[in-house]
N, C-alpha and C positions, 0 to 999 in steps of 0.2 A: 496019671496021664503023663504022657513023656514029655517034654519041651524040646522046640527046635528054636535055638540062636543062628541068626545069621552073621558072621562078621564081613562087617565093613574094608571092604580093599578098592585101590584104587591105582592102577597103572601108573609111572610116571612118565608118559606119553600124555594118559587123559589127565596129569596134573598138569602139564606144561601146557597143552589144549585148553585147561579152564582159565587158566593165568591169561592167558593169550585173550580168551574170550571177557573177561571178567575188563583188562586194559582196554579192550576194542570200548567196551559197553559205559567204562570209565569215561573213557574218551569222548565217547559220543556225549554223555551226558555232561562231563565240564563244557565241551565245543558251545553247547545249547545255553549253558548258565553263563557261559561267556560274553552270549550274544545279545542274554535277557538283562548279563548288565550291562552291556554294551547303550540299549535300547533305555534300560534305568536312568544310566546317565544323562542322555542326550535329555531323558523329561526332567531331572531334576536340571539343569544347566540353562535350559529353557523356564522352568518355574521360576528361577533363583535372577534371570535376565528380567522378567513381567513383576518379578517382585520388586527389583531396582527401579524400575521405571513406573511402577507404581506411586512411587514418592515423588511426583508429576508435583510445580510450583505451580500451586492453588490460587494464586494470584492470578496468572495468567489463565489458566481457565476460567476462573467467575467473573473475568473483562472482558478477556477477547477471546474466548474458546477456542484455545489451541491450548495442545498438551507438550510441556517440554518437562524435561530434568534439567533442574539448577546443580550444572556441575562442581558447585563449589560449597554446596551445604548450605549457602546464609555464608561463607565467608568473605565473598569477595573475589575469590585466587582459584580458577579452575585449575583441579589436580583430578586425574581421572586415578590417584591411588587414592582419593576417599572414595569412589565408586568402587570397587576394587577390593577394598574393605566391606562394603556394602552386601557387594557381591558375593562374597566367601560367608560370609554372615549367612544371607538367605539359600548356600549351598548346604553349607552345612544341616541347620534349620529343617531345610526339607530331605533331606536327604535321610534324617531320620523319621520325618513325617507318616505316621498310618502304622505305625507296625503295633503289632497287634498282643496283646499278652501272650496268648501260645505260641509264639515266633521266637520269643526271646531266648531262646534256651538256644535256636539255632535260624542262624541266616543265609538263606540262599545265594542275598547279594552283598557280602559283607565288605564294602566299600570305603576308602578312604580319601579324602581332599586332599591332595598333595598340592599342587598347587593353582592359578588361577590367574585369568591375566585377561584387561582390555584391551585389544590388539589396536580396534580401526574403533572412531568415531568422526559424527558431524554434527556441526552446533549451525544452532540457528542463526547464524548470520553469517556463512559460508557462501560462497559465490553471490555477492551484494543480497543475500537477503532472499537468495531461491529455495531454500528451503521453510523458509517461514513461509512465503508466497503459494509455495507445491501443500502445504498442510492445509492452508486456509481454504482454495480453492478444493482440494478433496473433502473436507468435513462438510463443506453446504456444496459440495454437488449433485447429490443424491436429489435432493429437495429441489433444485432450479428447473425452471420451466422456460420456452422456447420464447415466452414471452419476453424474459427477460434481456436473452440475447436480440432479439429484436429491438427493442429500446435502445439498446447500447450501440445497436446499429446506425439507428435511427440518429441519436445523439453523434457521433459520431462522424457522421454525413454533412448534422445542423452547422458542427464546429468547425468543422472544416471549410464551407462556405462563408462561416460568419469572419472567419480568419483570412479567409482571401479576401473578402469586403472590408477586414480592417486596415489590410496592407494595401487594399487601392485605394482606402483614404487617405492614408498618410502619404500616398504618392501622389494624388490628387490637389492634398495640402502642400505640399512640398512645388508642386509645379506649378501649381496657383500664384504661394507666394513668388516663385521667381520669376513669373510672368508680370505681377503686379509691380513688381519694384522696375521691371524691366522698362513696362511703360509709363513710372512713374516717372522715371528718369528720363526718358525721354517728352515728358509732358515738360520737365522742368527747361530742357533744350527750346522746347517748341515756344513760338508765340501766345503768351495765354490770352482767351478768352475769357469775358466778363458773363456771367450769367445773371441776367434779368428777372427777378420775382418770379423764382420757383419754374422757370422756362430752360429748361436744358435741350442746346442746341447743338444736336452732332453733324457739322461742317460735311461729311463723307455722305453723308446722306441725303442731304440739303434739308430737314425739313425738323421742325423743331417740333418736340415730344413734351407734353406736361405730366411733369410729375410731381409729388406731391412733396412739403419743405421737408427735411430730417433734424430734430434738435439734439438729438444725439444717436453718434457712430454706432451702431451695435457691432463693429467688427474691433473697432477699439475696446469695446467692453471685454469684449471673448479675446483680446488677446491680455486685458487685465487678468482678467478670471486664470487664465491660463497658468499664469506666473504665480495665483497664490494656491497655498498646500490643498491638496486635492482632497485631506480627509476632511478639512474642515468644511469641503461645498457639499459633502456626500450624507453626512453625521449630523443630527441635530444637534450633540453635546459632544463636541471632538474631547471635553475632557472624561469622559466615561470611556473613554477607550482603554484597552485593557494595557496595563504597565508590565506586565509578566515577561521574564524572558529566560533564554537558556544558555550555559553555556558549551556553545556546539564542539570543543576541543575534549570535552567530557561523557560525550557521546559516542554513537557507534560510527558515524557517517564525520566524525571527526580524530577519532583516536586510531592506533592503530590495534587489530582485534586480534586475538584467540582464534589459529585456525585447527578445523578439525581437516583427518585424514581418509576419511569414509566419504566417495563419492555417491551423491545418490542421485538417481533419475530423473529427470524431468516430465514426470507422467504428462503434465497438466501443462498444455499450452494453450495458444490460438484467442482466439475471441471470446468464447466462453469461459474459459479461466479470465480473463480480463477483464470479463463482464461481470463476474464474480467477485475477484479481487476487488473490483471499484466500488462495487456497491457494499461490502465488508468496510470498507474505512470511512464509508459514510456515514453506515449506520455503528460504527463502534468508536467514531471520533466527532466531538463536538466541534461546532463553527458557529460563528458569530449570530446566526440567530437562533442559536441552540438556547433551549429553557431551561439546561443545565451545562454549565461551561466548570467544570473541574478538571485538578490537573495542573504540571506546569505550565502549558500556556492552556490559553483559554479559547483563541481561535485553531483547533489543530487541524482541520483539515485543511485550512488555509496554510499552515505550516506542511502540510504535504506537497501544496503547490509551489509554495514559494521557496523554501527549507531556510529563511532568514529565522534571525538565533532570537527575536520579539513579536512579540505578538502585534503591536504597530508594524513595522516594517512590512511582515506576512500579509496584512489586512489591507495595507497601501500597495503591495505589489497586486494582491487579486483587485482590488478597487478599479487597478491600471488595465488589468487585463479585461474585466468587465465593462471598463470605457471605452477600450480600442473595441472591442466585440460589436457597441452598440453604436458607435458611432460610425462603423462602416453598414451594419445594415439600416440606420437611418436615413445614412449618405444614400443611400441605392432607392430608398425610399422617396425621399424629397426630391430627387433629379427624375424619377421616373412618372411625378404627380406633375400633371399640366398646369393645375392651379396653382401648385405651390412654385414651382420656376415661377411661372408669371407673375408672382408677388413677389419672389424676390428679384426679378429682372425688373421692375417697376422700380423697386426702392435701390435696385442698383443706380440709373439712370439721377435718382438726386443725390447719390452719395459723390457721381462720377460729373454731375452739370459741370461742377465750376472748372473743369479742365476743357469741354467741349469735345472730346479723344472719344469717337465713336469706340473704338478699339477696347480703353477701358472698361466697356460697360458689362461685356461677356466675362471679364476676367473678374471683375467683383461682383458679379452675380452669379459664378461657381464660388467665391470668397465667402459671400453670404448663405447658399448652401453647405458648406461646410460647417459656418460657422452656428447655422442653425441645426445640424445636425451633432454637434457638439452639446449644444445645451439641453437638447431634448435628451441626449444620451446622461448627461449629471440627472436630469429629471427621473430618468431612469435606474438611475443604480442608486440613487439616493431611497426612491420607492422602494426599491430590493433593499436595503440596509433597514429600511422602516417596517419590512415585514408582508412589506405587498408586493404584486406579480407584475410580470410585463410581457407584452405578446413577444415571441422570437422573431417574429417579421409582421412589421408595422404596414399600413396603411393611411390614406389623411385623414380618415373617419376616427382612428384610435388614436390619432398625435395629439399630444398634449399642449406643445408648445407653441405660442404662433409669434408671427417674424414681429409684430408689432412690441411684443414683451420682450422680445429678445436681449434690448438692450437694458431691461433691468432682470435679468436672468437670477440677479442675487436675493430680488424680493419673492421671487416664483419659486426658488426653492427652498426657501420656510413652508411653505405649502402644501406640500410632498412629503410629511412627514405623518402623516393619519394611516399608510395602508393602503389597503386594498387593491382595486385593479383585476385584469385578469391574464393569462399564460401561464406563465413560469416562477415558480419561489425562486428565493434566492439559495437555496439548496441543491435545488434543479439546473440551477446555473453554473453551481460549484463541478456538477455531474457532468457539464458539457466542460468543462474546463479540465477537469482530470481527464476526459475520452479523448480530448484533444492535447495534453501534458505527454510530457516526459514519462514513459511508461517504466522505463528502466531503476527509475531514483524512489518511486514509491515503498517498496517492500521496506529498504535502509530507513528512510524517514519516518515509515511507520514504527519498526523498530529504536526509533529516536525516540517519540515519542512512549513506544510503551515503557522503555527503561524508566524516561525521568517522570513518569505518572508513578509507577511502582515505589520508585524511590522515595515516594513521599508518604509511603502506607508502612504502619508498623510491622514488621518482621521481615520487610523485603527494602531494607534500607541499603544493602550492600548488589541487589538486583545488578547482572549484567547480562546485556541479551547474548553476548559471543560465551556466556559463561556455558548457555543451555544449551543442551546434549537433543538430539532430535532420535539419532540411530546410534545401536554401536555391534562393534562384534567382538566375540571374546569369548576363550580358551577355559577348558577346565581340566584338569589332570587328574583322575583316577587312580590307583593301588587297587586292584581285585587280588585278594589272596586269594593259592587255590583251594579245592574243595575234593572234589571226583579224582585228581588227577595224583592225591596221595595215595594212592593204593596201587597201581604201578609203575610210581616212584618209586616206594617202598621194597617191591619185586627188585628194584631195577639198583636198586642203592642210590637212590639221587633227593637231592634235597627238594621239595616243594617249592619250586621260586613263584611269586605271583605274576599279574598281567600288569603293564600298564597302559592306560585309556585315557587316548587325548577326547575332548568334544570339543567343538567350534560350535553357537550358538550366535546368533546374529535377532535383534529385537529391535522395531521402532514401532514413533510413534504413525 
């Protein structure tokens, strides 16, 4: 049988046409592998950002559930080239992650680290402490109910009334006494009148009033009381008071801090962040009737209020605040009860006989209103430091103290140290106190406090809040050598150069 060979021939038209075709299809295919690690990158740079921030300071979660990076390792000295290092680490790491045994002989994305950089970041204590604030409020957002904004409202409303009631006490006080000295001084001018066995006669009126003798001043009392230390009338054992204190130049809200460069957003504002925020430091910072006071001080949310560097100090400024609070709404109290004027305008008239100065008599019987609306307020916050409640707005039927006790106010409140009662804990009180505080100083202060609590737990002894990293953004540099693109390089006489791939990745918490 004969055989027929065909030989193989080829135009050099259709050689130059396959070259041509073979480059296109070259091309097309690195274009694609270009793209795929183009897209490779951006995930590893993005795993290698979730992997650094992975190493979130576990302290600060298992207290106060917020997640940050301790930019300084445990050292003390935020340098974002340990991050940096971190970073390159879990580039690298993943970057060979997944590949597979049949792959190794060849790599579609055979990529290189060249180099790596954290461009922008922001620490937790950037713009007084808004980013700590914008975290806190985002994590238990999800969770808050309309309920709670309502409260906050509500409180908010109580404090503010109770605040303009404490400021027309003390203008009330303030006007009383210059009115009383005014016509005291002038009693001293005037002719005195002799007062006859409990008979006080006011001359302007013509007609003389019986009232009953007084063997002691109760406005002298309350101006003693006044003059001595406020914790000892409030405290059953002023020495159990907590000694702890800090020192605030070592602090965040006293040194000067680590700033980051990465602006971030204020998602979270208004009433409902605030309503948040506040009730977060209540329940993750102890106060004075707390059943667990740990920490460097022991009253801290009174240290939120106050931001005094002791724990005395702190507990004396809210003490003060809680007086002024209750002694204006008592004040509004006792002047708006018929019966209770009338006893005190009774016992004004024997306080006032022996001058005869009808005039006097209205001026120390607001004297006496005040002064009884003073001590029922000690009655008050002493209850609250004893662990029992007190209504927010009194009546005569819920008053404790009557004008007759007045002037031994000191034996009445040993008394008040059992509890009970009903309204508002002393926690609840704390809650109108912050809604009605300085809104601004809290986030820093709280970050005061969490610094120097951490600071006292092993491994987080070099703890600084400006040290913690919240966001950051940051560079990564690629080498793709090529692949497809050797073969009409080759035609063409040209060396293979590779790509290089910047990625920008941007991570928080």
């Amino acid at each position: 049988m004969q055989e027929y060979r065909c030989r193989g021939t080829i135009t050099v038209f259709l050689s130059i046409l396959s070259v041509l075709f073979l480059s296109l299809a070259c091309t097309l295919v690195e274009s694609a592998r270009v793209q795929g690690a183009r897209a490779k990158a951006a995930v590893v740079t993005d795993l290698g950002l979730f992997s650094v921030f992975g190493e979130y300071e576990r302290g600060l979660l298992e207290d106060y559930d917020v997640f940050f990076l301790d930019g300084s390792y445990g050292t003390g000295t935020f340098q974002k080239e340990l991050a940096e290092e971190r970073f390159q680490k879990y580039l690298e790491e993943n970057l060979s992650a997944g590949e597979s045994w049949y792959l190794k002989g060849f790599q579609m994305f055979p990529m290189q680290l060249s180099d790596c950089e954290v461009e922008n970041y922001a620490l937790m204590t950037d713009d007084n402490g808004a980013v700590f604030y914008q975290q806190v409020v985002k994590n238990v957002k999800e969770t808050l109910g309309t309920e709670m904004v309502s409260r906050y409202l509500e409180s908010r409303n109580e404090v503010e009334k109770q605040e303009k009631a404490g400021e027309e006490y003390q203008n009330s006080e303030s006007n009383n006494q210059a009115e009383l000295t005014r016509i005291e001084q002038e009693a001293k001018e005037a002719e005195e009148a002799a007062a006859q066995d409990g008979v006080v006669v006011i001359p302007d009126e013509g007609e003389e009033i019986q009232a009953p003798a007084v063997k002691v001043n109760p406005l002298d009392v309350i101006k003693k009381v006044k003059k001595m230390g406020i914790l000892g009338l409030v405290l059953k054992d002023e020495s159990q008071v907590s000694t702890k204190a800090v020192e605030k130049a070592q602090l965040p809200t006293g040194r000067t801090l680590n700033k980051g460069n990465l602006e971030m957003k204020k998602a979270e504002t208004g009433l409902t962040a605030e309503t948040i925020f506040q009730d977060y430091l209540v329940t993750h910072f102890p106060c004075k009737t707390s059943e667990e006071r740990e920490g460097a001080l022991e009253y801290q949310v009174e240290y939120l209020l106050g931001g005094k560097s002791s724990d005395r100090e702190n507990l004396k400024y809210v003490v003060n605040k809680l007086l002024l609070m209750r002694e204006g709404a008592n004040f509004v109290c006792a002047a708006a009860d018929a019966s209770m004027r009338r006893q005190a305008e009774v016992l004004a008239m024997s306080l006032a006989g022996a001058t005869g100065i009808a005039a006097l008599v209205p001026v120390v019987t607001t004297a006496l209103l005040l002064a009884w609306a003073y001590g029922e307020s000690l009655l008050d916050v002493r209850l609250l430091l004893a662990g029992g409640k007190v209504e927010v707005v009194k009546t005569a039927a819920n008053w404790k103290l009557s004008l007759q006790n007045l002037g031994r106010i000191l034996e009445v409140l040993t008394e008040c140290d059992q509890g009970g009662g009903q309204g508002l804990g002393y926690e609840e009180y704390l809650r109108l106190l912050l809604a009605g505080g300085s809104q601004e100083k809290y986030p820093m202060r709280a970050l005061d406090l969490i610094e120097a609590n951490l600071r006292l737990k092993e491994g987080t002894e070099n703890f600084r809040s400006d040290n913690c990293v919240a966001k950051v953004r940051a560079t990564a540099d690629w080498e793709l050598p090529m692949v497809f693109l050797r073969v009409p390089q080759a035609f063409l006489g040209k060396s293979a150069e590779g790509r290089q791939l910047q990625v920008r990745g941007t991570f928080g918490y």
